[in-house]
N, C-alpha and C positions, 0 to 999 in steps of 0.2 A: 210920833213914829212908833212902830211895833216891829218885833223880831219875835218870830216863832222858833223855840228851841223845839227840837224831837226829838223826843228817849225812848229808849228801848220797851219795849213790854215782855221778854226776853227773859228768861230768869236762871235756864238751866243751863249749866256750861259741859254742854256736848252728855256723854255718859259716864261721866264723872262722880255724879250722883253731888255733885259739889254746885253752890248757887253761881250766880252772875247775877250781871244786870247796866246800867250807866253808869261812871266812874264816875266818885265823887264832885273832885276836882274840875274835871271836864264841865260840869253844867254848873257849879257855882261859882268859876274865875268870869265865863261872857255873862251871867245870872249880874252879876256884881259891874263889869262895865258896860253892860246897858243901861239896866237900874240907875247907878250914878251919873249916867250921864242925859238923863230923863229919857228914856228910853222904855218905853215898855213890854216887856218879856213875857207872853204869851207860851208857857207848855205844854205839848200837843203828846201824843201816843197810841199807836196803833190800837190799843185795847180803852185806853183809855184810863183817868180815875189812877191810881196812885200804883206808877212804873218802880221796876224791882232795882235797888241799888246794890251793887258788888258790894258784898261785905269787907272785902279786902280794902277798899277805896278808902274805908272810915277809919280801918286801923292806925295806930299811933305813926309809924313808918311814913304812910302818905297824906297825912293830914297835912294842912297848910292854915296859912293865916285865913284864907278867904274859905276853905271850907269851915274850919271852926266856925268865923260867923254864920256860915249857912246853916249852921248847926242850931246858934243861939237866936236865928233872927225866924221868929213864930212865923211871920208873914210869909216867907220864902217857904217853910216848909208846909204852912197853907196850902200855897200856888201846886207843888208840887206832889201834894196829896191828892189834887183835883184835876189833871192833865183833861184838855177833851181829847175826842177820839179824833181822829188822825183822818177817817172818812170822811168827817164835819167840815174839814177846813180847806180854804181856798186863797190862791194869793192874793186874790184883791184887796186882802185886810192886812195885809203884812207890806214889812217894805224889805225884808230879808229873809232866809233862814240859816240855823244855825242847827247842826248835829254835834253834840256828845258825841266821845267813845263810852267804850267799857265794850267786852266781848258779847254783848246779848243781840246788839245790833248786826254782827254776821250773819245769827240766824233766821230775824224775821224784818229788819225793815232793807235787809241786802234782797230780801225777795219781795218784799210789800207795793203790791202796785198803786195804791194808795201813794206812797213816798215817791214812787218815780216818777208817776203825776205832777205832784206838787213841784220835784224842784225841778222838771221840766216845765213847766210850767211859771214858776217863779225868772226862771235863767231867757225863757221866751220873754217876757214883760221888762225883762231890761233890769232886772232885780236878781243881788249877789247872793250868793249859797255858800257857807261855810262847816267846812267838815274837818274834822281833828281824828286823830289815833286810827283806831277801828275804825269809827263813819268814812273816811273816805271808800272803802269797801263797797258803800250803800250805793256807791255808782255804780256798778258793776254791770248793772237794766238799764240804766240813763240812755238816752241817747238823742242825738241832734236831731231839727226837722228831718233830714235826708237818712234815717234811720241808721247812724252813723254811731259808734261809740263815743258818748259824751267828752270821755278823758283821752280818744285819739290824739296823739298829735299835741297835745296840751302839755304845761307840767303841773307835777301833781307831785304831794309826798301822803305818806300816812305809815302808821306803824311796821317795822322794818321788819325783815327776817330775822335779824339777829336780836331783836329786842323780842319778838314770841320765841324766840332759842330759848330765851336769859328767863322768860316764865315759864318755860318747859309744856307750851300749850299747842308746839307746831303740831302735832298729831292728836288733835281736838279740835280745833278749829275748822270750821269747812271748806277753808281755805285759808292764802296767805293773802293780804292784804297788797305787800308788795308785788306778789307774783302775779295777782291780777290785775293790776293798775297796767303794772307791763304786758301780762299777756293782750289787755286793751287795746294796747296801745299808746299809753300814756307816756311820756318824758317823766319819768320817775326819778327823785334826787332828795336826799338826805341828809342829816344834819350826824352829828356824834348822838350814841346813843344817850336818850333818858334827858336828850339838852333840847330846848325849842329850838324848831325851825318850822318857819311855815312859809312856805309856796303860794304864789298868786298870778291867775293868769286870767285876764279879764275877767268875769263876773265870778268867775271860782276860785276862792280860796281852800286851803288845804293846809293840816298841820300833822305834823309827824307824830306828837304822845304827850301823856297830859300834862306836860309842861308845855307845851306849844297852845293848851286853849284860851289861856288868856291873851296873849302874842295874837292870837289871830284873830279873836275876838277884838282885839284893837284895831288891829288891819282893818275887819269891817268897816267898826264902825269910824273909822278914817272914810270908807268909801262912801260909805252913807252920809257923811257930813260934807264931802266933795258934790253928791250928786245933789244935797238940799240945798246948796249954793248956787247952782246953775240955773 
């Protein structure tokens, strides 16, 4: 089995003059339960070749057990120094995909038709999408056969109003994540702030903040080991 993560290629956070990029966390908690569980993680990005990471991610503050190892394990930060590009890829080679947060992905793969392809594409084939923090944003162009809002009517969670308050980024960001889930249309619902919760509604998963990527990266790959049993 293969699971295509896709990270940002995203780097500047609004006119800040201050970086971004995929949060650490975010791609090395599913990086780690695909991998362990023989699963191979395939990193993709709009530009391609080695995606910008939020400097903040790596600070002492949000470091965790599993990005530490990502730190220490050469191979992982191999794979991730070489993303292909994002236009190259197609679902037939995948049996999932999975989006990172971090703030870079609002500005170019929330527009990237390249991205709305694939996981339109991927969710037509009968294969799950998984998006955390920020990425669920990236739905924002999704949309059903019938030209429908992807997240109508569905439920969905992703980084909350009040948790971009608490990073003082509401007036930077090109939007709010919350607000568009719902202006969509989406059954949007929450966990306490900064705590996992992740959302599942048939092929689509969703997770509120980068404690929820590992949680949902599990969920996954629960769904993927259900549907190789059938």
């Amino acid at each position: 089995m293969k699971v295509l993560i896709v990270l940002t290629s995203h780097d500047q956070l609004g006119d800040t003059g201050r970086k971004t990029g995929f949060w650490l966390e975010e791609l090395a908690a599913p990086y780690y339960v695909f991998k362990d569980a023989g699963i191979e993680p395939v990193l993709a990005s709009p530009k391609g070749g080695k995606p910008p990471l939020d400097p903040r991610s790596n600070e002492p503050n949000f470091q965790t057990d599993t990005t530490r190892r990502f730190e220490a394990d050469a191979e992982a930060r191999a794979v991730v120094a070489e993303t292909v590009p994002l236009a190259g890829v197609t679902q037939e080679d995948f049996d999932a995909v999975f989006y990172p947060g971090g703030h870079g992905p609002m500005w170019d793969l929330a527009e990237d038709p390249d991205s709305r392809r694939l996981i339109e594409a991927m969710l037509g084939a009968g294969k799950p999408a998984t998006l955390v923090c920020h990425a669920p944003g990236v739905l924002r162009h999704v949309t059903t056969p019938d030209g429908e809002p992807l997240v109508r009517d569905r439920n969905v969670t992703g980084f909350t109003n009040t948790e971009e308050e608490a990073v003082e980024l509401t007036k930077v960001v090109p939007f709010l994540v919350e607000d568009e889930l719902k202006r969509l249309g989406g059954r949007f619902s929450k966990g306490a702030d900064w705590q996992p919760f992740v959302v599942e509604d048939g092929l689509l998963i969703t997770g509120q903040n980068p404690a929820s990527s590992g949680p949902a990266a599990e969920r996954l790959l629960e769904r993927l080991r259900a549907s190789s049993r059938t």
